[in-house]
N, C-alpha and C positions, 0 to 999 in steps of 0.2 A: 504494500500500500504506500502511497505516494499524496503528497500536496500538489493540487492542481489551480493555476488561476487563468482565467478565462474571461477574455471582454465581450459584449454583448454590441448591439449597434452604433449606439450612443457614447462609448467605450468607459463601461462605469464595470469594475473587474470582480468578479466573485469566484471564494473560494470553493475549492472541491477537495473530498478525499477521494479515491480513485483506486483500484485495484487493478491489476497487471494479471493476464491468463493467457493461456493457450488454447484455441479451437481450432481444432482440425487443422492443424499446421500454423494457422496463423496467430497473431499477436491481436489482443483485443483488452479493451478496458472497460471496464463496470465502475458506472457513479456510486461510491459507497452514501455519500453522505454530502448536503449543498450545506453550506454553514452560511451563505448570503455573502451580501456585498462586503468587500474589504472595508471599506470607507466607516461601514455603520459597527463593525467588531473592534468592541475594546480591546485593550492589553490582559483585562482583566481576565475577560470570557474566552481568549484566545490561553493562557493561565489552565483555568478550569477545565479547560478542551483537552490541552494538551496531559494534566495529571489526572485524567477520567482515566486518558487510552493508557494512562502509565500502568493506574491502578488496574483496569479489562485484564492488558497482557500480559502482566504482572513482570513489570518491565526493569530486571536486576541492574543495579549501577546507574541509574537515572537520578542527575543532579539538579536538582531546578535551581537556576541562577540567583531567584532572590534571598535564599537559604544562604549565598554562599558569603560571606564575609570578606570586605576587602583586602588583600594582604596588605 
């Protein structure tokens, strides 16, 4: 799974998650998940997004930067 951003007509960009597969030889991707436009996502909920999929995967060795203290 992957970050995807993608502009629309108007060119206002929103994000995706995105899944990587194989069909019958070929390479194809599946919309996991539309999170909306970049503009309207805080730091906050983009924060919370990201230590959900931590907590899902149960994801070893993952540091979230605001934890970390400046040396």
């Amino acid at each position: 799974m992957y970050v995807r951003t993608v502009k629309n007509n108007q060119g206002k960009e929103y994000l995706r998650i995105v899944e990587s597969y194989r069909e019958n030889g070929k390479n194809k991707q599946k919309i996991i998940a539309n999170l909306g436009r970049i503009d309207t996502i805080s730091r906050k909920e983009v924060e919370n997004i990201v230590d959900k999929l931590v907590q899902i995967y149960d994801i070893k060795g993952y540091v979230n930067l605001n934890s970390v203290e400046e040396a």
